[in-house]
N, C-alpha and C positions, 0 to 999 in steps of 0.2 A: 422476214429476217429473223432468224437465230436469236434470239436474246439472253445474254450473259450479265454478269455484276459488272458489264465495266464501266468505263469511264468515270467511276466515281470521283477519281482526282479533278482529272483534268476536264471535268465539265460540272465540277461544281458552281461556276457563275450561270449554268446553264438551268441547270439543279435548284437551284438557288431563288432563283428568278421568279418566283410566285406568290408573292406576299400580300402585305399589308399595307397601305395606304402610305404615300408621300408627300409632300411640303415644297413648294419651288424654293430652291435655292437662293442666296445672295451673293455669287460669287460675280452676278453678269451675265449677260447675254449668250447664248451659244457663240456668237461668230464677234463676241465684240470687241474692244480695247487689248482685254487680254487674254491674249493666246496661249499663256505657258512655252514659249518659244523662247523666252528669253536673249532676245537678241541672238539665239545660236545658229547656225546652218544648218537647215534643213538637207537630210542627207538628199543624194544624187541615186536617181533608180539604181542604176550596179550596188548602192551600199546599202539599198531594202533587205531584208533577210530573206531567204528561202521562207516557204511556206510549207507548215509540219501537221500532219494529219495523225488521228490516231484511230486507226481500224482493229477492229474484230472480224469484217464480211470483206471479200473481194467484192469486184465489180461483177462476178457471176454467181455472189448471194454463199460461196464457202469461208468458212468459218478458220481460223487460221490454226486450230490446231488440227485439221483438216485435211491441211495441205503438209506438202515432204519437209517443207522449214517455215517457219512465221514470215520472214522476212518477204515469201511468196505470196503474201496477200496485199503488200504492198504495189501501186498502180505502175505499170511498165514505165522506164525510165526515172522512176521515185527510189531513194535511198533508203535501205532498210538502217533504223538508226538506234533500234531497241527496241524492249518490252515496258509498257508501262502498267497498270493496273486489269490484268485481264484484256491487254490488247496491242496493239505493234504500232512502236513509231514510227511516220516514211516522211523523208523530205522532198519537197516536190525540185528540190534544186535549181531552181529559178525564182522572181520574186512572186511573190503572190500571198492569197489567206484563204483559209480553210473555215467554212462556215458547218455548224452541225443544225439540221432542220428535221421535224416532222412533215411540215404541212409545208406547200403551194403558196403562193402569193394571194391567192383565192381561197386560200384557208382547206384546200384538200389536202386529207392525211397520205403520206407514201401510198400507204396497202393499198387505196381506192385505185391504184397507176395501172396501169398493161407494165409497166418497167419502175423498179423503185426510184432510178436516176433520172425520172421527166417530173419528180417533185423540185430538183434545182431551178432556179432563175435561166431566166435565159442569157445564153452565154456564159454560163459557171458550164463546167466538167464534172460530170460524176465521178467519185474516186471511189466508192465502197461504203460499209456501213459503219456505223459507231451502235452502240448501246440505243436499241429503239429507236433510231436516226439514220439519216441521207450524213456523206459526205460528200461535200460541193467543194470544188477549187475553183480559182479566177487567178490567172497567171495578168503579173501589171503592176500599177502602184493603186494600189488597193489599200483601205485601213483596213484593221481589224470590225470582225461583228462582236455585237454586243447584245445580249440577252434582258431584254428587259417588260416587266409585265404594266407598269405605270408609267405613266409621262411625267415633267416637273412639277404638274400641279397637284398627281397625286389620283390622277385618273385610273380605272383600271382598263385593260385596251378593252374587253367586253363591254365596256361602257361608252366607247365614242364608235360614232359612225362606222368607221372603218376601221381593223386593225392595224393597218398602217401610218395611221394616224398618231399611233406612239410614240413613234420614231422622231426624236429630232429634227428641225428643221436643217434641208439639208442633207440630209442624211437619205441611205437610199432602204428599203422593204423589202429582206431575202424571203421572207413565210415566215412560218414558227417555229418555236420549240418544243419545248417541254413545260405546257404554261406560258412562258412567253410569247414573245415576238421577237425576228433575229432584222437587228439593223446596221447597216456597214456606215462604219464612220469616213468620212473623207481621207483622203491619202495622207497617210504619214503620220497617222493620231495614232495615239495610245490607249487604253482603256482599261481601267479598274476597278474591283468591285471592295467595296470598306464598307463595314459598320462601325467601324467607331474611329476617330480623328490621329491628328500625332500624338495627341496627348491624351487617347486613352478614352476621351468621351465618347460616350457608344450614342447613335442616332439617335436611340429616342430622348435622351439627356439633351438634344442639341436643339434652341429656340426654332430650326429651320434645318431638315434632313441634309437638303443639299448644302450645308456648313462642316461636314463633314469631309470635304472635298479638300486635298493640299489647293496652297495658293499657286494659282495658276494652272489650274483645272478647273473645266466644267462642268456641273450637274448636269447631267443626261436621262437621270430618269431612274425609277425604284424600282430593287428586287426583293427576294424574299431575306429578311432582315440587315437588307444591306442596299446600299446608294451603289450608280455607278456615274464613276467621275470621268473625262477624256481630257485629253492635252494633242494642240496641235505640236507637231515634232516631238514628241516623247519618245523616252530610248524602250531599252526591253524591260519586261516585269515580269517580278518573281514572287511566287507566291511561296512563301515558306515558311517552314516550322522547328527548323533548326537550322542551326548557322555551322560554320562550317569544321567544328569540332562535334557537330551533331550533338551540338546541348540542345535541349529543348527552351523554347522561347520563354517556357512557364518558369525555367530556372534559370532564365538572367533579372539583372538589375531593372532591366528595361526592355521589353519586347522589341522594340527598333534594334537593340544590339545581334539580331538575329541575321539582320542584311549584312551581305558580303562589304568588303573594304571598297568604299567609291560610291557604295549604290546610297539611293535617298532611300530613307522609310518614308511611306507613305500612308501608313495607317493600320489599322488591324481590319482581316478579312473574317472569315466562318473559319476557327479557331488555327488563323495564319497570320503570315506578317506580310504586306504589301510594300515589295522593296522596285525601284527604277532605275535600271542601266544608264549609264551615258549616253547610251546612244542605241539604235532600234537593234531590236536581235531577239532570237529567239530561245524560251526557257523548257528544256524539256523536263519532263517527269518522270523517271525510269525507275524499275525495279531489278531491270534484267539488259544484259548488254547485247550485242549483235548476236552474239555466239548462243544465246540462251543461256545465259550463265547470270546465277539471279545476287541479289547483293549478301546476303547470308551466306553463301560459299564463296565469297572472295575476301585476300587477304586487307585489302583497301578498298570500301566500300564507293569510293573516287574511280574507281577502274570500271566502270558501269556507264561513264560519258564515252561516247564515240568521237571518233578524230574529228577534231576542230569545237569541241565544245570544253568549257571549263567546269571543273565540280565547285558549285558554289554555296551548298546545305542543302538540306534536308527537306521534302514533302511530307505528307501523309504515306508513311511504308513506303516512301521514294528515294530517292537521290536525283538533287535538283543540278543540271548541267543546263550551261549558257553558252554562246557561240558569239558573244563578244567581250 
């Protein structure tokens, strides 16, 4: 596979995910009491989101500047939906989630394959490559994967029997990452990555990592300087670093002020603000709209969301659009 700068954005939890030792949390059990559901209704399959991939390689290993338009590396029947950091949004237009892997369930790397797409799970779909990675789809009600190198007590996965053994209970073992381990949270979770609380305390300030976690979230397990938290029924999540006058988070009152109107703040990420929709959906990261038109040549930097998503702030040299 080709390898390019991309995905720096949007696989930063992925990136990220290689650290330093963690602390079981006190929030509760993975599956116990409380769910972070809040009494609310869990959406109905038709209201799962499309599932969004971000390629650099088709599924025949071309690279997308490559090919006659970007939008063509996106997988047959996938929506071309932009450019994000050196690589092309696609929607699979159905529900589903999009996992990025190195390695096998058995811990083999892609390159060892006859074909880089028999590194997916079985039953996932190869859709093309990412940055050093497989992309896998699974069309269904799927949760999100979650990128994690320790378990709650703070193990590194190199240190227990199996690498799958990182993975929450419950929780199913796509392979690996990038240092990590990739594990799919049960249907209809949510997943996010903080190092430091609502109010600012960073991890290693906190009696116990997993405290770091909003209430009604649970400790999943450590990455690299940061916890990852899940919620049953959780809406969409954003990761941003300006709000939607595109101030920078570092020059408000308070970095939560960086979330769109409605969303929670949920903590601060690797130098972002972790905001939660109402309800499930997906956040893209663009720099460039369908057309190749990047956000420095347009007159509103909001004209970079494709139809049916909303401009809600700012990424990393991005513009963050939501689709609920």
């Amino acid at each position: 596979m080709r390898l390019t700068p991309a995905l720096v954005v949007v696989t930063l939890a992925l990136s990220l995910a290689c650290g330093r030792p963690a602390k079981e949390g006190d929030r509760g059990g993975l599956f116990g009491d409380d769910t972070g559901d809040g009494g609310e209704v869990i959406p109905s399959l038709p209201d799962v989101p499309n599932a969004v991939a971000y390629l650099n390689n088709d599924v025949q290993g071309r690279h997308y500047t490559d090919l006659p338009n970007p939008g063509d590396v996106c997988p047959e029947g996938w929506i071309h939906l932009g450019g994000g950091y050196n690589t092309v949004a696609c929607g699979s237009g159905k529900p589903g989630v999009v996992a990025l892997i190195d390695e096998s369930v058995d811990g083999a790397h892609y390159s060892t394959f006859d074909q880089e797409g028999e590194v997916c799970p079985e039953g996932w779909e190869y859709v093309g490559g990412g940055y050093d990675s497989v992309a896998c789809h699974k069309a269904g009600n799927e949760g999100p994967p979650v990128y994690i190198d320790q378990d709650t007590d703070g193990v590194h996965y190199a240190d227990l029997p199996h690498a799958r053994e990182v993975c929450p209970e419950g929780w199913t073992h796509l392979g690996g990452g990038s240092y990590t381990q990739a594990c799919q949270a049960p249907p209809r979770w949510a997943a996010v990555y903080l190092n430091n609380d609502q109010d600012g305390v960073a991890v290693e300030d906190l009696a116990s990592p997993g405290e770091v976690c909003p209430e009604g979230w649970q400790h999943v397990g450590g990455g690299y300087y940061t916890q990852v938290c899940a919620k049953d029924g959780g809406g969409a999540i954003g990761t941003l670093n300006k709000n939607k006058d595109l101030v920078h988070m570092d020059e408000l009152d308070s970095e939560g002020e960086v979330c769109p109107e409605g969303w929670l703040y949920l903590g601060g990420g690797y130098q972002n603000v972790a905001c939660e929709g109402a309800k499930p959906g997906n956040v893209l990261l663009l720099n460039d709209d369908v057309n190749g038109v990047h956000i420095d040549d347009m007159d509103n930097p909001a004209d970079v969301c494709p139809d049916g998503f909303n401009f809600i702030g700012g990424g990393y040299y991005t513009i963050a659009c939501a689709d609920i």
